[in-house]
C-alpha positions as CSV (number, residue, x, y, z in Angstrom):
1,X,-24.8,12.2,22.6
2,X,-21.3,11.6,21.9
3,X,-19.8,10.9,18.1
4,X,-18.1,8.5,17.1
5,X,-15.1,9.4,15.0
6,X,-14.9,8.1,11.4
7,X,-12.1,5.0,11.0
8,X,-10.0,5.4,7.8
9,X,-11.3,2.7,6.0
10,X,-15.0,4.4,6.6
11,X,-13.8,7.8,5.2
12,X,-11.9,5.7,2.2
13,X,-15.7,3.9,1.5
14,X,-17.5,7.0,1.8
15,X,-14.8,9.0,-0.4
16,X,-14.9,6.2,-3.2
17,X,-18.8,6.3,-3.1
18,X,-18.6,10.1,-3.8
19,X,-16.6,9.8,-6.4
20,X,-18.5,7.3,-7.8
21,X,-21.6,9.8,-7.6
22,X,-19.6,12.6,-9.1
23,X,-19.6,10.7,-12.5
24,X,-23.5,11.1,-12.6
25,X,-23.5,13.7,-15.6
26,X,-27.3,14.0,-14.6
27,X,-26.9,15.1,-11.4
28,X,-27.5,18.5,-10.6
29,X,-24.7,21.1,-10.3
30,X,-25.1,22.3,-6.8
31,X,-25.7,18.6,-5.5
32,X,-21.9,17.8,-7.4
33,X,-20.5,20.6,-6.2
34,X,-21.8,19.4,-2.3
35,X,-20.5,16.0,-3.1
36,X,-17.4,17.7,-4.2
37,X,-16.7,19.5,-1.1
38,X,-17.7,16.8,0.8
39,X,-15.3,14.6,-0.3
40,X,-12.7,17.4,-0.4
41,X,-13.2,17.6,3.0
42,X,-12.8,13.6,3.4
43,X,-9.5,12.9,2.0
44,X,-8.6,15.8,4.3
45,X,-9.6,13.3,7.3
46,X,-8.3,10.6,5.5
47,X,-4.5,12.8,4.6
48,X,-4.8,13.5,8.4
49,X,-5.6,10.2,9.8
50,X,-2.5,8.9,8.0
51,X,0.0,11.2,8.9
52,X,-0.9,10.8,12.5
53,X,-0.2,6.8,11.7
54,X,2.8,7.8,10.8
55,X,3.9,9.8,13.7
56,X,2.7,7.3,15.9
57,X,5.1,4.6,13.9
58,X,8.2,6.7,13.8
59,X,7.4,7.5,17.5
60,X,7.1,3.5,18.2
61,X,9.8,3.0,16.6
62,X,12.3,5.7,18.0
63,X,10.9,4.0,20.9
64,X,12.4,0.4,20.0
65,X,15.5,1.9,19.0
66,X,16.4,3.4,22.1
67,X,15.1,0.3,24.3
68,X,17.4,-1.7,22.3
69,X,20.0,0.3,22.3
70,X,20.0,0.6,26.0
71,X,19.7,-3.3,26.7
72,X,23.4,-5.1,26.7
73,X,21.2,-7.6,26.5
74,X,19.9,-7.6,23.0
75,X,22.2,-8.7,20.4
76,X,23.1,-6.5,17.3
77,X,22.3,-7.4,13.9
């Protein structure tokens, strides 16, 4: 069965629920510490996810830059 990877807005959702959890003082210590590393491991994704956004932009728009550059046609600002 393949998996479907996690968007950013679902890591962000699940990442605020967890932190949300994590202010349960009645929850037990080895559940927190799961939820902890669990979310730990979420913003990972989520620190990940955006920086390959940002490649992807700077990449795109490198991209524009040297098409425009390249067309006479395409008047200067």
């Amino acid at each position: 069965m393949e998996s479907k990877r996690m968007t950013y807005e679902d890591a962000m959702s699940e990442l605020e629920h967890i932190t949300r959890r994590l202010t349960d003082e009645s929850m037990p210590l080895d559940e927190m510490v799961e939820l902890y590393e669990k979310g730990m491991s979420l913003a990972r994704l989520c620190k990940d996810m955006l920086e390959e956004y940002e490649g992807r932009i700077e990449k795109a728009s490198a991209t524009m830059t040297e098409d425009t550059e390249a067309c006479p046609c395409v008047e200067r600002v």
